[in-house]
C-alpha positions as CSV (number, residue, x, y, z in Angstrom):
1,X,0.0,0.0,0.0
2,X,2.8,2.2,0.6
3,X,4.3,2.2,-2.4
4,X,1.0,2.2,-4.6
5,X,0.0,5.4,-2.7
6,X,3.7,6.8,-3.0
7,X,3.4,6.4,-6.8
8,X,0.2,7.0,-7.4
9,X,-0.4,3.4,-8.7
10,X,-3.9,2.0,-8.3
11,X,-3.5,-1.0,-9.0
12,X,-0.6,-3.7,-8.9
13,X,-0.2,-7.4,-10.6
14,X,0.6,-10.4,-8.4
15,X,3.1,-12.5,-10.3
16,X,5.1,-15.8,-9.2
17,X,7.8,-17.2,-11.4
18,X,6.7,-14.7,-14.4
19,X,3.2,-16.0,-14.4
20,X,0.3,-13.4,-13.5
21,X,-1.6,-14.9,-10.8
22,X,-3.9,-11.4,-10.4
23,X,-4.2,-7.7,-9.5
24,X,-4.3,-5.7,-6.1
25,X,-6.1,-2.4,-6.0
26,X,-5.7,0.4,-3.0
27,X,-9.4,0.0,-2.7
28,X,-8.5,-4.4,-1.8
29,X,-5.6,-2.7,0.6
30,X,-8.0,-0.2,2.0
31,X,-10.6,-2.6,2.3
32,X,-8.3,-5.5,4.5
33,X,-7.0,-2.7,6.8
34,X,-10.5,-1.8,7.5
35,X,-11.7,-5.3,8.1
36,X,-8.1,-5.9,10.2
37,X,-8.7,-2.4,12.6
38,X,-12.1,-3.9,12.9
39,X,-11.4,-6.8,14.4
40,X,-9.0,-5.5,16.8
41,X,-10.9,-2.9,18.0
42,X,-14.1,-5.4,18.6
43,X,-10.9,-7.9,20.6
44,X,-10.1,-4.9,22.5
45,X,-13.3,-3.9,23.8
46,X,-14.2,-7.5,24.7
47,X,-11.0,-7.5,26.8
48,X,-12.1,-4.2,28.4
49,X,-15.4,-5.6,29.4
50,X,-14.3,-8.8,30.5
């Protein structure tokens, strides 16, 4: 993610052994670190109450 958003790139291929396997967009990134501070937040406040 940081180097899409330092080069302006929206989107990046995933490739292994010269073979595209698929793309990444910011939106995916964006998306996973949204579902990741999600899920940390809802951890933390369950060891807060308990």
């Amino acid at each position: 993610m940081t180097v899409m958003t330092e080069k302006h790139i929206r989107h990046l291929p995933v490739v292994e052994r010269e073979e595209l396997l698929g793309m990444v967009s910011i939106g995916d990134c964006v998306k996973w670190i949204i579902a990741d501070q999600k899920q940390m937040i809802s951890q933390l406040e369950s060891y807060i109450t308990s």
